[in-house]
Structures are given as C-alpha cells and as structure tokens.
C-alpha positions, 0 to 999 in steps of 0.5 A, spaced: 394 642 300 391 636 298 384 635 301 385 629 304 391 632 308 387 638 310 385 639 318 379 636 320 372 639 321 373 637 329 378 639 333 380 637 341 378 630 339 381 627 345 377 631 350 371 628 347 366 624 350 365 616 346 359 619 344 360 625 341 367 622 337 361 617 334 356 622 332 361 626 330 365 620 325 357 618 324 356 626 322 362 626 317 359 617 314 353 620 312 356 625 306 360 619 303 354 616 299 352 623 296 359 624 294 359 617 291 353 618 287 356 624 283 361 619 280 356 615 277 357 616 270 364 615 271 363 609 274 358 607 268 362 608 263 368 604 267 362 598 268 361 597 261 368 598 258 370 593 263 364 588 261 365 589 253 372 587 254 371 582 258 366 578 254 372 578 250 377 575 255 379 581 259 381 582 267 381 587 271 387 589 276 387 592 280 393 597 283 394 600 291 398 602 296 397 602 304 388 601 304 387 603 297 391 596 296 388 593 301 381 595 299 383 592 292 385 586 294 379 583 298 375 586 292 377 581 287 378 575 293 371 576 294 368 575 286 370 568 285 366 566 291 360 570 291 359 570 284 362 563 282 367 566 276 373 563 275 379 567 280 383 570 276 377 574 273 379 580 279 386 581 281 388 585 285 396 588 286 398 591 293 405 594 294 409 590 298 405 583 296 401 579 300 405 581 307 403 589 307 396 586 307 397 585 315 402 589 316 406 597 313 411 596 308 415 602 308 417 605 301 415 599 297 409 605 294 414 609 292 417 605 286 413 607 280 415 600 276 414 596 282 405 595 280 408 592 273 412 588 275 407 585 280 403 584 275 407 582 270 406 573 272 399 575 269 401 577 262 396 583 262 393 584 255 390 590 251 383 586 253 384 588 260 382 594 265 388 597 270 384 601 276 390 605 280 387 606 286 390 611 291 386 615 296 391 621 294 391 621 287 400 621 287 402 615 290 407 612 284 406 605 285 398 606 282 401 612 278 406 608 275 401 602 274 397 606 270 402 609 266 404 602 263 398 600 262 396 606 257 402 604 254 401 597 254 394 599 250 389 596 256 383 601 259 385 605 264 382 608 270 383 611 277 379 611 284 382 618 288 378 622 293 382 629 290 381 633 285 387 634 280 390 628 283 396 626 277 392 618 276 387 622 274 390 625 269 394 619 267 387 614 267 383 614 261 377 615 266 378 618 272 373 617 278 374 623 283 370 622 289 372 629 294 368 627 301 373 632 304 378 632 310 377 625 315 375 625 321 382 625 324 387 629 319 390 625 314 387 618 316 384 616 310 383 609 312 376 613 314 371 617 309 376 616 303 377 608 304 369 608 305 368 612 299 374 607 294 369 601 298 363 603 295 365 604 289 369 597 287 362 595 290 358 598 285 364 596 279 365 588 281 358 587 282 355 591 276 360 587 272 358 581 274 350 582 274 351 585 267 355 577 265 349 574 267 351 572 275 346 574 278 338 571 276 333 576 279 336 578 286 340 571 286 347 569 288 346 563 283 353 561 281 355 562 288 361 557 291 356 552 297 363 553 301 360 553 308 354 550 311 350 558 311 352 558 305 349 551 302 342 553 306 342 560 303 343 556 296 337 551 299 333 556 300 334 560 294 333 553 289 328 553 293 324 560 291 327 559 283 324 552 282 318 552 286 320 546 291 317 546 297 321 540 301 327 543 303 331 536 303 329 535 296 332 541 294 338 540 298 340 533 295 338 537 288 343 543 289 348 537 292 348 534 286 349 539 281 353 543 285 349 550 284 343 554 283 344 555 277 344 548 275 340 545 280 334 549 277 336 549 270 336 542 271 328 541 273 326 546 267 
C-alpha cells in the first residue's frame, strides 16, 4: 500500500473534541519540515539545473492533478509579481485546465498525453525543466508529462510523497519527500500538500535569488500593484538609498517603476 493511503495515526476522529483534532493535525505539521529537509540535495540540484538553463532562455512547468496541480499552478502565478519576472518564466499545467482550480474534474488526471497536450501552446524546448508533481507518485497525467518531456530532451523531475512511486523513476531527479500517512486516511490535500508547497517554495524562490531578483533580503523587482505593496516598495527604497522623506522616496519609485531602478537611479 502506497504511504499516502495507509491508515491514520489517529482513529475516532469524529469523537474528537476541537482541541484534540487541532493538536493531533499541529502534532502530524510539526514532522513536514524535517522530511523536507532531507530532500535538500535533491532540491539543490534541481535549483541549479534549472538556473543554468534559464539563464539560457528556459522554463520551467509545472505538471498536476487535483492539489498537486493546484499548488503548481499558484506557484508559478505568484513568480511574476513578487519578483517582477517576466509571466511565462513559470507555467504551471492542471489537468482538466483552468476550471479544476475551483472545481474536481473527474477523469481528466487519468490521460497520460493530456499534460503534453496542455502544454503544447508554449512550444516546450530542450532548454526548459518539467516537474511532475503528484503527491501519489502514479497519477498518469504528471507520468505521462514526464515521460515526454525526456523524450523531448527537457530536464526532468518530480515532487511525490511516496517511495518507488513511478514519476520517480521516470524523472532525472526525483524529490521524495515521505511525511507519512495524513491525519485524515488519504487526504493528501494535508501533510503531503504542505510538504509539495515547501518545496515549490524552496525551488522558485531560490531560482529567482540565484537570477539576481532579490538585493540583500529585498523584493526589488517586485510589481507596485496595490497600495500595500507600493508603500512596502517605499519603505525599502528608502532603507537601500538611504532617503529619509518618505514622499521623496515615493515620487522616486513612482517615477522609475521599481526599487531596483529608483535606487540605481541615484547611485
């Protein structure tokens, strides 16, 4: 039996008092973080094939059913506007498309050409990187995505949360992060999911810092899109410039459109 599908540490759930549902969820959380960071040096490697190939004009997709889709999908919505990259760097593909975001689409994971197909509107190119992501490690639609893309000669790799699952022998570098069975038996919208976040975190972000988006600790290519963001964006022109009138160091970043250009700006 797959991990993911093994019974639950706790039984009787539903006679469960509020509190002990929440410290027994909080008690199985509190074991994602060692998990993920065994599958570091996996990760590492994934995060500097991915920039060598970047820096040469590649991608990277993303390919999932269900919550693993899901997680990929937002993933690579949020890499334009935090780091100001250009949208299209991360694309993430959903079996189903856009509507299994909000809503089930039954069957559609179990077609293995069906991620290929969805991503056949962005030309993939042996430059770019495919991460099958599929908390099971069997489902076709990432599988089959995969497979494909070996074939096609892009870099390949995988986030499951089972051991000897099939994408993780059909990617070049499979990330296996085993956090064991869920809370509730099967659910692996919970430790596996908050595990596959993790790690599509630790990927984008390190990507993007290793492409010289982020200065010191700073968002400075971020996109001024709201109100909170512009007076983030103030206050850190004002820390890297050394401006002390937060007005000035508003009409500075108004001008020139990010931090980044504003402090250049003034050097």
């Amino acid at each position: 039996m797959k991990v993911t599908e093994q019974p639950s540490h706790f039984d009787g759930l539903e006679t469960m008092s509020t509190r002990d549902l929440l410290e027994g969820i909080n008690a199985e959380d509190r074991t994602i973080a060692d998990v993920v960071r065994s599958v570091i040096p996996q990760v590492e490697l994934l995060v500097d094939g991915i920039v060598e190939r970047m820096r040469q004009g590649g991608r990277v997709f993303y390919a999932g059913s269900g919550t693993s889709g899901r997680l990929g999908v937002l993933d690579s919505s949020e890499i334009p506007p935090t780091f100001g990259a250009e949208p299209g760097l991360f694309i993430g593909v959903i079996s189903g498309g856009d509507g299994a975001l909000r809503s089930s689409i039954e069957g559609a994971e179990d077609d293995p050409s069906g991620a290929w197909r969805d991503l056949a509107p962005y030309s993939p190119q042996a430059m770019d990187t495919l991460i099958g992501i599929a908390a099971s490690g069997s489902t076709p639609y990432a599988v089959g995505a995969i497979k494909e893309a070996r074939r096609h000669g892009l870099l390949t790799a995988c986030i499951t949360c089972n051991p000897g699952a099939v994408v993780a022998e059909e990617a070049e570098i499979p990330i296996v992060a085993v956090v064991g069975p869920e809370f509730v038996t099967g659910s692996t919208r919970m430790k596996a999911g908050t595990a596959t976040k993790m790690i599509l975190n630790m990927v984008s972000t390190s990507v993007m810092i290793r492409l010289g988006h982020v200065r010191g600790n700073k968002m400075i290519d971020m996109k001024l899109a709201n109100n909170k963001l512009m007076d983030r964006g103030t206050r850190m022109l004002m820390e890297e410039a050394g401006i002390t009138d937060y007005e000035k160091a508003k009409e500075l970043l108004l001008k020139y459109g990010s931090v980044r250009s504003a402090a250049d700006s003034l050097k």
